[in-house]
C-alpha positions in Angstrom: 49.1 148.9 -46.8 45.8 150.7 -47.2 42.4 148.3 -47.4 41.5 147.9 -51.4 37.8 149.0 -50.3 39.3 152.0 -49.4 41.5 152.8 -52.5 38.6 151.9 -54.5 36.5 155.2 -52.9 39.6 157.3 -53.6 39.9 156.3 -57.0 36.7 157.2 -57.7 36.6 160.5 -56.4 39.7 161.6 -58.6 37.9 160.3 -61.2 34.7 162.6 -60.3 37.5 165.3 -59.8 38.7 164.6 -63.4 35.0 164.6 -65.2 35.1 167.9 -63.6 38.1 169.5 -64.7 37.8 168.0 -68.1 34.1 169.1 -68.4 35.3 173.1 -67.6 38.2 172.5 -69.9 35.7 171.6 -72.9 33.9 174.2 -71.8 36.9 177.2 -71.7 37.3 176.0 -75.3 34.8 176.5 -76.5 34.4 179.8 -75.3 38.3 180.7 -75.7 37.7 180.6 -80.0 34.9 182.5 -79.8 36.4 185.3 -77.3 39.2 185.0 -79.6 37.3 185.6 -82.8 35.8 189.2 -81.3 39.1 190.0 -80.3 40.9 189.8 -83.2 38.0 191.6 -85.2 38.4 194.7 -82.2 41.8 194.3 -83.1 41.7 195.2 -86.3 39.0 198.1 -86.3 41.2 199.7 -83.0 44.2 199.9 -85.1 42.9 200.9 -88.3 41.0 203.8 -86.3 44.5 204.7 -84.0 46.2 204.8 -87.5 43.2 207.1 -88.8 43.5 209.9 -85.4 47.2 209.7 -85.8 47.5 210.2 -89.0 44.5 213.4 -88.5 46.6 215.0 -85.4 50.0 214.9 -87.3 48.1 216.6 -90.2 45.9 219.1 -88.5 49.2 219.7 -86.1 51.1 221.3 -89.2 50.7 224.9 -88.6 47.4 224.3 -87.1 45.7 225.1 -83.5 42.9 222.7 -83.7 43.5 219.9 -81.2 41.1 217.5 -79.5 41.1 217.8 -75.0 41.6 213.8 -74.9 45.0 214.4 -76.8 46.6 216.5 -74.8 48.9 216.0 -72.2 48.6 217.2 -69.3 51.7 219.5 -67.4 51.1 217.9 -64.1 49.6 214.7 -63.1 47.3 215.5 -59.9 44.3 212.8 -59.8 44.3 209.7 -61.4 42.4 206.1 -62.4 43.1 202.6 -62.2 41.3 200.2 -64.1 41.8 196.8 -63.0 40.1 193.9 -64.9 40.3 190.5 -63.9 37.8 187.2 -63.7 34.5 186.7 -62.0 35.6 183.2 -61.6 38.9 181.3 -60.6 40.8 178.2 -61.4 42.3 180.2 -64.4 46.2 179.5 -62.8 47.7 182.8 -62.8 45.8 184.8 -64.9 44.6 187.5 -61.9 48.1 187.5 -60.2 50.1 188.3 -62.8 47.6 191.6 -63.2 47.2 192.4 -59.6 50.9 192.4 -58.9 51.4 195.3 -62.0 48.0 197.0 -60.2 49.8 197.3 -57.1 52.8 198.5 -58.7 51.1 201.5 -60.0 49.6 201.9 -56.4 52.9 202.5 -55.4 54.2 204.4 -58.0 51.3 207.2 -57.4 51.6 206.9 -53.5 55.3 207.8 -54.1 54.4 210.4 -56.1 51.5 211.9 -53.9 49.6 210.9 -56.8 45.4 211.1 -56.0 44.3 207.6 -57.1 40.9 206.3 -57.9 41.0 202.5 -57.9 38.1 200.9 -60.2 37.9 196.9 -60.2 36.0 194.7 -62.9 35.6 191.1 -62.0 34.8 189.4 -58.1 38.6 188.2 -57.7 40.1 191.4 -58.0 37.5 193.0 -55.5 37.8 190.0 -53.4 41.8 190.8 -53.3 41.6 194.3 -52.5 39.0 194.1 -49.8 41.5 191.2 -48.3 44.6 194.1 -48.7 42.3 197.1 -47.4 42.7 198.9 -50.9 40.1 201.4 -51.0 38.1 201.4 -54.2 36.2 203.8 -55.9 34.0 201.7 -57.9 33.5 197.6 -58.9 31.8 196.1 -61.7 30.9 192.3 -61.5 29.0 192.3 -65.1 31.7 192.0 -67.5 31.7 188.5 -68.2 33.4 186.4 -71.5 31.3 188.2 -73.8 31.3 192.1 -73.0 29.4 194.2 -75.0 30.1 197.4 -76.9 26.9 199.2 -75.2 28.7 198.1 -71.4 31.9 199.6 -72.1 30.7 202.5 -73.9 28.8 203.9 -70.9 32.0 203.6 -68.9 34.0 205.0 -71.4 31.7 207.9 -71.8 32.3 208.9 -68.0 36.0 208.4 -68.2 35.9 211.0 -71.1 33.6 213.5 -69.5 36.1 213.0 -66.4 38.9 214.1 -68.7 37.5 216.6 -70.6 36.3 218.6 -67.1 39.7 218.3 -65.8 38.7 216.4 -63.1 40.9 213.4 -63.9 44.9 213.7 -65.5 45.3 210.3 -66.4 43.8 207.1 -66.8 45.2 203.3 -66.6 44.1 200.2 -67.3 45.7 197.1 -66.1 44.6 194.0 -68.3 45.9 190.7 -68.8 46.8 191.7 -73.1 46.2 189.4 -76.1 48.8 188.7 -78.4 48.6 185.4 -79.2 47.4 181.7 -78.3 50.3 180.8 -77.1 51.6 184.4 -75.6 49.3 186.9 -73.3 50.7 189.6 -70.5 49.7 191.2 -68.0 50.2 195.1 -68.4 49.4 198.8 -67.5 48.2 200.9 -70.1 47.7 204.5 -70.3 44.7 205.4 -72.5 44.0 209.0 -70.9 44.9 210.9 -72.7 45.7 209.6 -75.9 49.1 211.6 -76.6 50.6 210.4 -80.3 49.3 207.4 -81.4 51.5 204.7 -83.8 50.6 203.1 -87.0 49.8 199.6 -87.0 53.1 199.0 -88.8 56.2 199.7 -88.3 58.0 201.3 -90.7 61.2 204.1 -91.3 60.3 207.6 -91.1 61.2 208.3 -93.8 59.4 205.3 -95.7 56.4 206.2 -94.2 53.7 207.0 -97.0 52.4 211.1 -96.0 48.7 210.3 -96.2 46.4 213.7 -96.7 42.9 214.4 -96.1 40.2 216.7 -97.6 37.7 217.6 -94.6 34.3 217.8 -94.8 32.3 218.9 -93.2 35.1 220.4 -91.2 38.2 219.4 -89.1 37.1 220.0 -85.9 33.3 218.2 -86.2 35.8 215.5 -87.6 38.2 215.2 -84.3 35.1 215.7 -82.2 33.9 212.3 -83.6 36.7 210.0 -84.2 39.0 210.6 -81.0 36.2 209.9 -78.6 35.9 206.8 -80.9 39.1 205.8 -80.8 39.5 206.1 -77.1 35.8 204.3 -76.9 37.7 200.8 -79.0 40.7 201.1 -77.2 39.0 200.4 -73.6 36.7 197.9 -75.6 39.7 195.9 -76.8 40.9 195.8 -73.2 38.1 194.4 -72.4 38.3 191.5 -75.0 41.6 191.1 -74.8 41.2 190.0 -70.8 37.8 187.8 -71.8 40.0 185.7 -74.5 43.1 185.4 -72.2 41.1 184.3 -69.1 39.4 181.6 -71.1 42.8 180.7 -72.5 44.5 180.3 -68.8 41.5 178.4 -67.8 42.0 176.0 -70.5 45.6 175.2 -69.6 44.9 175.3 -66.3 42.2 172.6 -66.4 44.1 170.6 -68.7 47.1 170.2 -66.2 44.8 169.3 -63.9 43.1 166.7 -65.9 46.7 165.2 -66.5 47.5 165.2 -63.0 44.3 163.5 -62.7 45.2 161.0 -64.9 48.4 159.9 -63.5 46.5 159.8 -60.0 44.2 157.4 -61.4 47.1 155.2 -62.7 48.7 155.5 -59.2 45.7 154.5 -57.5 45.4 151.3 -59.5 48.6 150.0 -59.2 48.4 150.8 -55.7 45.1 149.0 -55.6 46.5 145.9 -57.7 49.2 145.5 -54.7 46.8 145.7 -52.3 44.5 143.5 -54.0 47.6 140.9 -54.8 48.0 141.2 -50.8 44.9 140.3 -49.8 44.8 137.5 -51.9 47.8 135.7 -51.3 47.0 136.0 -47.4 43.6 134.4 -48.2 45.8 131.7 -50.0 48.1 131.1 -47.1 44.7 130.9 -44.5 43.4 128.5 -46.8 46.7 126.2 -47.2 47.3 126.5 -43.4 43.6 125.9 -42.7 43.9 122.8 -45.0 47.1 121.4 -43.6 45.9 121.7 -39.7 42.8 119.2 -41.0 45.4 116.8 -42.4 
């Protein structure tokens, strides 16, 4: 049986580990309600605005040849981007798996399909996974941390759309771990160029559907060259916040498993250490006894 001195120095390293892990779970709590609070506010605006352009593109569609180059769909799909998003940091479990698996699904998908593919990375993990894999990237961003900003995403967002517009890109997908609730979050692959027909928040029957009509001013077109720019603009935003609240959120859980572990570790250790103490002891008894009795 081990020496007590030396349970004594493992038992308190698992207890330095624990004030660790329970330290950056405090700490991914904190920041996990208020990623979550931004995220639900972008949620809200995003789908109020993709009920706003859908609702303009049905109407102005009726009889109409005004259209917007970010909702059309394209005949052939000949060059294309990947978005992938995962965490600057790690002991999050398996947040950035479950999002680099779907990545390399599309990778596939567009190899199969002779499919010219751009491959963009946001966060060190995922650039630290495709430069173990030898998938060649086109571009990596490290500064999107748990808070990105509007004015960040917007200036990436802006070259995606010039990209578009010029025909130089087909399509463009993002592959985000997605927010839908505390206790639910997925990894997915989401086309956002181009926009194609955008769904109400709601769902309702067809037929139930309220027909909601507009009055333009100054004029449709000024109107579509505004809001579906927008729209595409929130939609890549919410991506963003969508990943910063669920990264927070699998670093919580993650750190709190291991905080458990850590305290049945501890609990092992001492009863280990009471045995070996109890050992020690009761040959330090029997010396003394035998000690005695050889005097006698």
């Amino acid at each position: 049986m081990a020496k007590a001195r030396a349970i004594i120095k493992r038992l308190k390293a698992v207890r330095n580990v624990r004030k660790i892990t329970r330290t950056m779970e405090l700490v991914a709590t904190a920041r996990f309600k208020k990623a979550m609070d931004r995220a639900i506010q972008a949620a809200a605006y995003t789908r109020k605005i993709s009920e706003i352009v859908a609702d303009l593109s049905e109407t102005i569609g009726e009889g109409s040849s005004l259209s917007h180059p970010l909702l059309q769909q394209r005949d052939t799909e000949k060059k294309s981007i990947l978005l992938v998003i995962t965490s600057n940091r790690g002991l999050c479990g398996g947040y950035n798996g479950g999002v680099l698996r779907l990545a390399q699904g599309r990778i596939r998908e567009c190899r199969s399909n002779q499919v010219d593919l751009n491959i963009e990375v946001s966060g060190k993990r995922g650039i630290g996974y495709c430069k173990f894999q030898k998938i060649a990237t086109s571009a990596s961003y490290t500064h999107f941390e748990d808070k990105p900003t509007f004015e960040q995403v917007d200036e990436l967002a802006s070259r995606y759309i010039d990209s578009f517009i010029r025909g130089e890109i087909d399509r463009l997908d993002v592959a985000y771990t997605q927010f839908e609730s505390m206790s639910r979050q997925k990894a997915v692959v989401q086309t956002l160029l181009p926009i194609g027909k955008l769904q109400s928040g709601t769902a309702t029957p067809a037929g139930d559907k309220p027909k909601v009509e507009y009055e333009f001013l100054p004029s449709p077109t000024e109107i579509l060259e505004e809001i579906v720019p927008a729209s595409f603009k929130a939609r890549l935003f919410k991506c963003f916040l969508d990943a910063a609240v669920s990264e927070q959120i699998a670093r919580m859980v993650a750190m709190k498993s291991a905080t458990e572990n850590a305290d049945g570790m501890i609990r092992s250790i001492r009863a280990q250490y009471n045995r070996a103490r109890q050992s020690q002891i009761t040959s330090e008894l029997s010396e003394i006894i035998g000690g005695a009795a050889a005097l006698e």
